[in-house]
C-alpha positions as CSV (number, residue, x, y, z in Angstrom):
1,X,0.0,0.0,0.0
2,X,3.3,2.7,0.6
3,X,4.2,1.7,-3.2
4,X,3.9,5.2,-5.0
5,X,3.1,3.1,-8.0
6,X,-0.5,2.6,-6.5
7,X,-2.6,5.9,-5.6
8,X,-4.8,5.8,-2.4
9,X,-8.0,5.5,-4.9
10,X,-6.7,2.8,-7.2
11,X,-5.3,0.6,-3.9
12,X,-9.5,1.1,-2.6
13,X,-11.1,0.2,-6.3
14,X,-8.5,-3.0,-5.9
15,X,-10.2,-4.1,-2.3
16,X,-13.6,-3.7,-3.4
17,X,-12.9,-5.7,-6.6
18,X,-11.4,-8.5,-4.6
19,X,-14.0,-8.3,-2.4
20,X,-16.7,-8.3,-4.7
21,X,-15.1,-11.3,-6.8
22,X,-14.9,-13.3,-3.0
23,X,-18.5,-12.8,-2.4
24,X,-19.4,-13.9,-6.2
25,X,-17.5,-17.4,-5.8
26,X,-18.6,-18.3,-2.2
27,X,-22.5,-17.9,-3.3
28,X,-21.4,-19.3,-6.8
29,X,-19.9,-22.4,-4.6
30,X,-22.7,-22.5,-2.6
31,X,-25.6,-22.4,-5.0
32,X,-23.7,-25.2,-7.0
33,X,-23.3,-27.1,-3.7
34,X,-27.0,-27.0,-3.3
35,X,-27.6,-27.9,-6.3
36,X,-25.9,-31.0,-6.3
37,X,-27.8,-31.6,-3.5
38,X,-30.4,-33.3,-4.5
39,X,-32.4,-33.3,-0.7
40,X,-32.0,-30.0,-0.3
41,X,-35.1,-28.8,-1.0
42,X,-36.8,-31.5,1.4
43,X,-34.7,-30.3,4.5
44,X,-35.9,-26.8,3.7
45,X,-39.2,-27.7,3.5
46,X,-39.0,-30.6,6.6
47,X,-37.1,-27.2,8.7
48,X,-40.6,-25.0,8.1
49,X,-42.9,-27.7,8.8
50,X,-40.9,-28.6,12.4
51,X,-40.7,-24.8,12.9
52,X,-44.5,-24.4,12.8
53,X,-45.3,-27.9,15.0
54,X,-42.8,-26.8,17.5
55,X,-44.5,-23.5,17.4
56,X,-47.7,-24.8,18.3
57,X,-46.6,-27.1,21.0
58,X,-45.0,-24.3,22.6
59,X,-48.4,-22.5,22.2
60,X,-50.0,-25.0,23.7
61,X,-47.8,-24.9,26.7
62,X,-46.3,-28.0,26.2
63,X,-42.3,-27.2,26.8
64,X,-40.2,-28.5,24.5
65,X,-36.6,-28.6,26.2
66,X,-35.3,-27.8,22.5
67,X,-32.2,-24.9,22.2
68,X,-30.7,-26.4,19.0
69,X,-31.5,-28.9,16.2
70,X,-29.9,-30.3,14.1
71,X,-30.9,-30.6,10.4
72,X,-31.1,-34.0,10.7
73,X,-34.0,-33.8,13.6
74,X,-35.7,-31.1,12.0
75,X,-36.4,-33.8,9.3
76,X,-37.7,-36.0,12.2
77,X,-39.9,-33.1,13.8
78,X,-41.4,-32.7,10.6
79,X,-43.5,-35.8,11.3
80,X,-44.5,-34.8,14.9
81,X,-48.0,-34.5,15.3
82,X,-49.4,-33.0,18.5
83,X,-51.8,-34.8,20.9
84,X,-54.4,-32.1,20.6
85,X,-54.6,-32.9,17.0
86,X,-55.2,-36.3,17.1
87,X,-59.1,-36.7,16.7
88,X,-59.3,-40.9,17.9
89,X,-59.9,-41.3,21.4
90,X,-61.1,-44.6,23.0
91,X,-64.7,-43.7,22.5
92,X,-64.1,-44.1,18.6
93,X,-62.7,-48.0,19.5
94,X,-65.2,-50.6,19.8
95,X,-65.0,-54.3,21.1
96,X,-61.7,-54.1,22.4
97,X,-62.1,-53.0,26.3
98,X,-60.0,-55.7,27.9
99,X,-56.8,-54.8,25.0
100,X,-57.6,-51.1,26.0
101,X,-57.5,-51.5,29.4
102,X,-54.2,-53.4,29.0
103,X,-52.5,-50.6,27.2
104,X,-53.8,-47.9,30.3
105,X,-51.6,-50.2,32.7
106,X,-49.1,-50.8,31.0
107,X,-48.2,-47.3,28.3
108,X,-50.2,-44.5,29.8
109,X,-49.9,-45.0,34.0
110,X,-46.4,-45.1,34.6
111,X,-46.0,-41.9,31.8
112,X,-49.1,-40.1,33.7
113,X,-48.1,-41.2,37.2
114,X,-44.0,-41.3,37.5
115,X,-44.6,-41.2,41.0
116,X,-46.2,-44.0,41.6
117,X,-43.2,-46.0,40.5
118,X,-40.6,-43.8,41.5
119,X,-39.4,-46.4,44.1
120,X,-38.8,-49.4,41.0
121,X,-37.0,-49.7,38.0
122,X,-39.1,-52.5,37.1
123,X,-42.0,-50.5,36.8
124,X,-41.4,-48.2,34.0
125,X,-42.8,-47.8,31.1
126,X,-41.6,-50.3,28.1
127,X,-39.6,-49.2,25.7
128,X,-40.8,-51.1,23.4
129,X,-44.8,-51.6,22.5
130,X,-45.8,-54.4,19.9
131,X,-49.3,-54.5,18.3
132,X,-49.7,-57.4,16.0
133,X,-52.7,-58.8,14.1
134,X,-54.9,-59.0,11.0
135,X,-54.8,-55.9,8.8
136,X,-57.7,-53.8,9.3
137,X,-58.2,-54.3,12.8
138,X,-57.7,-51.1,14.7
139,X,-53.9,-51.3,15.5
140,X,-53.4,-48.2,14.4
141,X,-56.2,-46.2,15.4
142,X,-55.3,-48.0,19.1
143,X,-51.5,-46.2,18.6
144,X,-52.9,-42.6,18.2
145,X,-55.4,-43.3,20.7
146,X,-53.0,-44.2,23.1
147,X,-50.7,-41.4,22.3
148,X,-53.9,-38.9,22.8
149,X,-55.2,-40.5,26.1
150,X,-51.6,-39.9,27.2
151,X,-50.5,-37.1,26.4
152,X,-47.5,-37.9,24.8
153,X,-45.4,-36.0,21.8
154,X,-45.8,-38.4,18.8
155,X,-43.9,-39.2,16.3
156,X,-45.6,-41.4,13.0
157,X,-42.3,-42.1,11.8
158,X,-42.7,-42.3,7.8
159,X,-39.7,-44.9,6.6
160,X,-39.5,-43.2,3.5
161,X,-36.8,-40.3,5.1
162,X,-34.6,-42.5,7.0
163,X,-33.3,-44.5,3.2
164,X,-30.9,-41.8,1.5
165,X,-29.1,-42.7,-1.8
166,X,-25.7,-40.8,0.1
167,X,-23.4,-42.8,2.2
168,X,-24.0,-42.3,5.8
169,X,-27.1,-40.4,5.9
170,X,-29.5,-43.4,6.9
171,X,-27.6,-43.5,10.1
172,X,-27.8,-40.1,10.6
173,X,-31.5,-39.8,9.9
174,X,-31.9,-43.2,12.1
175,X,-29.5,-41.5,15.1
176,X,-31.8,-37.9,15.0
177,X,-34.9,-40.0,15.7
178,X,-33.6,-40.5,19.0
179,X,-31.8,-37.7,19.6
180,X,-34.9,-35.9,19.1
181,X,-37.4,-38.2,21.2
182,X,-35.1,-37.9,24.0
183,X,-35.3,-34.0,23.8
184,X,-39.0,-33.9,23.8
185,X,-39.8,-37.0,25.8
186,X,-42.2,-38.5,26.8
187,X,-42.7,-39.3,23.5
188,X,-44.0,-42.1,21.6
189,X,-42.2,-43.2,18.4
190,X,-44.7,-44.8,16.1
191,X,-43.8,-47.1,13.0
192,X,-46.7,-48.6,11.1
193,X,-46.0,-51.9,9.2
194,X,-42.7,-52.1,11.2
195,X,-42.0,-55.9,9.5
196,X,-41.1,-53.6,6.2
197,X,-38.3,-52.0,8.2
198,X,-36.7,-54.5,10.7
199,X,-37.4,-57.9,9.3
200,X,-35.0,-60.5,9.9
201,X,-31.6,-59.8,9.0
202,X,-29.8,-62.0,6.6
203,X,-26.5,-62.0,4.3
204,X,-28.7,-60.4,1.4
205,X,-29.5,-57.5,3.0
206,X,-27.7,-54.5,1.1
207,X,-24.8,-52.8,3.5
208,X,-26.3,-49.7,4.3
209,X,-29.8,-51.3,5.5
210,X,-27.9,-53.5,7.4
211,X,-26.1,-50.7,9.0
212,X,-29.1,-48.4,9.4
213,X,-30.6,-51.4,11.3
214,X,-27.7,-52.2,13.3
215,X,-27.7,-48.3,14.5
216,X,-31.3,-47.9,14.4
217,X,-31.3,-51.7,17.7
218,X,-28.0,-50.1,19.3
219,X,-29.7,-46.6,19.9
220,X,-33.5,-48.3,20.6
221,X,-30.7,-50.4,23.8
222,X,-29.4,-46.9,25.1
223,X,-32.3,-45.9,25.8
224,X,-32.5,-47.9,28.9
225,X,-29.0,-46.6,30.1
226,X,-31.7,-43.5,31.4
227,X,-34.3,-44.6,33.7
228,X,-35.8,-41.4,33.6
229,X,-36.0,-41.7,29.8
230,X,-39.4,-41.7,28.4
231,X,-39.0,-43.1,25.0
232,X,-41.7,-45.8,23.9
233,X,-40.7,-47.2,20.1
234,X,-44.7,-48.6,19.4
235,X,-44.9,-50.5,16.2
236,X,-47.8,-52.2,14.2
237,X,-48.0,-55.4,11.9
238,X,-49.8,-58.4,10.7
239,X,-46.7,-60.1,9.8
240,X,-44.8,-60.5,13.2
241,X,-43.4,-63.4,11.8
242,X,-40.9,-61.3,10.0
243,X,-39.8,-59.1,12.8
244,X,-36.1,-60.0,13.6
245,X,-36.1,-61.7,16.9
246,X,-33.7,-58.8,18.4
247,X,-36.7,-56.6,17.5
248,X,-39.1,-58.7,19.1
249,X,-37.0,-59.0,22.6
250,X,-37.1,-55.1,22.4
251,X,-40.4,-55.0,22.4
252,X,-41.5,-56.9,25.6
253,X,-45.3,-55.5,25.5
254,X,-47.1,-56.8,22.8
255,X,-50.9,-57.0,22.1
256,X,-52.7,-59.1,19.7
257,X,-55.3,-57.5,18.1
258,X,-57.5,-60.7,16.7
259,X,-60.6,-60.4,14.0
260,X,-63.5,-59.2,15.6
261,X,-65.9,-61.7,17.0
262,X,-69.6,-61.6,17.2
263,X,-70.3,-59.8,20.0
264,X,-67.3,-56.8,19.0
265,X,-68.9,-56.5,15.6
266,X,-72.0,-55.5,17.2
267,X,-70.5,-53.2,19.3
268,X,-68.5,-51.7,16.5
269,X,-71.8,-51.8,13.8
270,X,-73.4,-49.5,16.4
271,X,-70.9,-47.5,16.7
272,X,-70.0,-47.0,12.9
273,X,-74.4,-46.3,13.0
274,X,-74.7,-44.3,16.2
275,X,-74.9,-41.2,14.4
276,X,-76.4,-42.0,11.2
277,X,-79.8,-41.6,9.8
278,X,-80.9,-45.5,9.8
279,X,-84.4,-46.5,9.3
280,X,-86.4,-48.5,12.1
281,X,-85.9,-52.1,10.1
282,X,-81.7,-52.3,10.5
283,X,-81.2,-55.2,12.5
284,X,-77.4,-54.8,13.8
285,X,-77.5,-58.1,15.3
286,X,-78.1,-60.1,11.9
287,X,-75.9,-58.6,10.1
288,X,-73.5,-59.6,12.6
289,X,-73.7,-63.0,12.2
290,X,-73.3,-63.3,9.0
291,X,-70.1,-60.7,8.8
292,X,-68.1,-63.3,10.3
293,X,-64.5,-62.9,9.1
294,X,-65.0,-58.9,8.6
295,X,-62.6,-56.4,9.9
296,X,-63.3,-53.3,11.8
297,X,-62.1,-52.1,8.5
298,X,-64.5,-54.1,6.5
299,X,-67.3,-53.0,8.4
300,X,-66.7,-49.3,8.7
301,X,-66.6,-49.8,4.2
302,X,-69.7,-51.9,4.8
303,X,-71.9,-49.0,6.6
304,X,-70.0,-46.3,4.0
305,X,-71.0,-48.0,0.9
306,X,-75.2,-48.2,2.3
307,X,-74.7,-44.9,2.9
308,X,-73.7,-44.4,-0.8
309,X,-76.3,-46.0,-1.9
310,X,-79.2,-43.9,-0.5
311,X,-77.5,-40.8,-2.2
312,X,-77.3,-42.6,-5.6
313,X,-81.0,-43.4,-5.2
314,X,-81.8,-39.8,-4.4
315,X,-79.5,-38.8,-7.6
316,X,-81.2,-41.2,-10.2
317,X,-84.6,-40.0,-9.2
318,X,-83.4,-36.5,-9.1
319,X,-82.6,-37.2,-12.5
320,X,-85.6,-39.6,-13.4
321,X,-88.2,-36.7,-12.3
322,X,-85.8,-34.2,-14.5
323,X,-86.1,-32.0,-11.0
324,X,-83.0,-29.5,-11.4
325,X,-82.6,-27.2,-8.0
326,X,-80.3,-26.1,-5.8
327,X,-80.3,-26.6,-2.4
328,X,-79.8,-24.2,-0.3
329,X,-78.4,-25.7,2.9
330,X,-76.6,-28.8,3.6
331,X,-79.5,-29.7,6.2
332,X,-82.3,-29.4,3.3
333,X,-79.9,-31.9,1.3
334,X,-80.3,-34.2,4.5
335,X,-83.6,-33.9,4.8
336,X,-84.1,-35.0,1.5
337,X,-82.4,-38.3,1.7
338,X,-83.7,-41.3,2.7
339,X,-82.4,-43.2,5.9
340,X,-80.0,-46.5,5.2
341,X,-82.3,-49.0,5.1
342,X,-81.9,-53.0,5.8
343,X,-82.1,-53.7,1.7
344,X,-78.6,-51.0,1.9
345,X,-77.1,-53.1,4.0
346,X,-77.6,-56.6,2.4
347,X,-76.3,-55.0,-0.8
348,X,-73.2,-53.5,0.4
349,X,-72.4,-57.1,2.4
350,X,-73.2,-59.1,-1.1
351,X,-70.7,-57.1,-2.7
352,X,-68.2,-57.4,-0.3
353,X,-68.0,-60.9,0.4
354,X,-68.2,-61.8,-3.3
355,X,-65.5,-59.4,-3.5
356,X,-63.4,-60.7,-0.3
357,X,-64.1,-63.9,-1.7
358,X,-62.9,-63.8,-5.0
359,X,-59.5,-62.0,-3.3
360,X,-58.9,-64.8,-1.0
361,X,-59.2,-62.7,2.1
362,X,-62.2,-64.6,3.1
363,X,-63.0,-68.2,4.0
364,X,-65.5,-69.7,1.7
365,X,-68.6,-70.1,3.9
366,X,-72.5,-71.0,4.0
367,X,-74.0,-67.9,3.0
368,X,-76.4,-66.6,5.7
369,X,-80.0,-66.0,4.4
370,X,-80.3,-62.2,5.1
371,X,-84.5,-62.4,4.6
């Protein structure tokens, strides 16, 4: 700079230049970096959508112990869903009391009342939660309920984000999901069709799965280092079969839900009807006996599809009587529907076995005269 070769002015044109040509290359770098990066855009968008649920639980004066997060468990957050949002309580389950009951115990007590069991290790919560059974059945309506009825953070785990295409960033993913249930415990980690993620391990497994696995049982363990550490992993399948056996050992509390018999589908007809316009001839108990081998599932379609059918009759003679007006309320457009009516019913159930039938899902059986 004391080189009379260079003026004051030309030395301060020759910092600004450099200056301006470092700031061009590091957001050049940068924006190519990004763009190579082909997840970028999903952490961006997965940072938002945590922002905003973490937002709202703080709202809701739930305290979430979080100063920091990573980017890896703002991908997590993304999938937490606060208890207040979750609509299915215990009310909306039908014909499973005694598994319900179970599940207060076992899950909800020792979360709600810590100090109760202050005095025993043995009587903490399990870390692990298991609920097995035909599909359709209400496993996981029972998980959300659970989480609801305790008041737990929630995490439905989608499997999707934990497999990356980059070296490495399984594990991380698979590492953040406990990093960030331990920050906003207690906390419930849920993982519907969980066979499709830790099924046995063999020598065909690809390296990185294996790995993410490995990590993903390792973690699940340390848990239990804490025993103030409210961390329940609760998972859901109709294949338990598959489950690798390390899986099944960490999972100590597990609930069958079976096929509803007669007496549950009962139960559960009414309550799929409780609230439904249903004319004075429905007889819940016949239909059912001969809806052995539904589902919860099966039934709730049942009930949906005799409901359908009253509006298609109101449609065809809408259009039969070439009567064109608008309504002008949705409770004049109720009004002018019929109730579902016994005939409804039988319908929707010939359908459905003939169709349950032909898919194998159903047992070939003496069909039950309806009249």
């Amino acid at each position: 700079m004391n080189d009379p070769g260079f003026s004051r002015t030309e030395v301060v044109r020759l910092v600004v230049r450099l200056t301006l040509v470092s700031a061009v290359t590091f957001w050049s770098i940068k924006w190519l970096m990004n763009q190579m990066d082909p997840t970028n855009q999903s952490k961006k968008k997965a940072r938002k959508t945590a922002e905003q649920q973490l937002k709202r639980l703080r709202a809701n004066k739930q305290l979430v112990q979080v100063d920091k997060l990573t980017d890896y468990e703002m991908m997590i957050a993304a999938h937490l869903v606060d208890p207040e949002d979750i609509k299915v309580t215990w009310a909306d389950i039908a014909g499973l009391e005694g598994l319900i009951q179970e599940l207060r115990e076992t899950v909800i007590l020792p979360i709600q009342r810590k100090d109760l069991f202050a005095d025993s290790l043995l009587t903490t919560p399990p870390k692990g939660v298991l609920l097995h059974g035909p599909p359709g059945c209400g496993k996981t309506l029972i998980a959300k309920a659970t989480a609801r009825e305790a008041g737990t953070h929630f995490i439905n785990l989608d499997l999707s984000i934990l497999t990356d295409k980059w070296y490495g960033e399984s594990q991380k993913l698979a590492a953040a999901v406990f990093t960030l249930a331990v920050k906003l415990q207690p906390c419930i980690i849920f993982i519907d069709e969980i066979d499709s993620f830790l099924r046995v391990r063999n020598s065909t497994d690809h390296e990185a799965t294996a790995m993410m696995k490995a990590q993903f049982m390792s973690l699940w363990d340390g848990l239990i280092t804490d025993p103030n550490c409210t961390v329940i992993i609760m998972g859901a399948t109709n294949r338990p079969q598959d489950l690798d056996r390390a899986i099944l050992r960490r999972m100590p509390a597990a609930f069958h839900v079976p096929m509803p018999n007669l007496i549950q589908r009962r139960q559960i007809l009414n309550l799929i009807l409780e609230h439904e316009p249903t004319s004075e001839e429905v007889d819940i108990e016949t239909m059912a006996k001969c809806t052995d081998g539904f589902s919860g599932s099966d039934l709730r379609e049942l009930c949906r599809n005799a409901a359908v059918y009253r509006v298609r009759d109101f449609v065809r003679q809408e259009m039969n009587n070439s009567i064109h007006r608008r309504l002008s309320s949705d409770d004049e457009f109720h009004d002018a529907l019929r109730p579902i009516t016994m005939d409804d019913l039988k319908f929707s159930y010939s359908k459905m076995r003939e169709s349950k039938i032909h898919c194998g899902s159903l047992n070939v059986q003496p069909r039950i005269d309806l009249d």
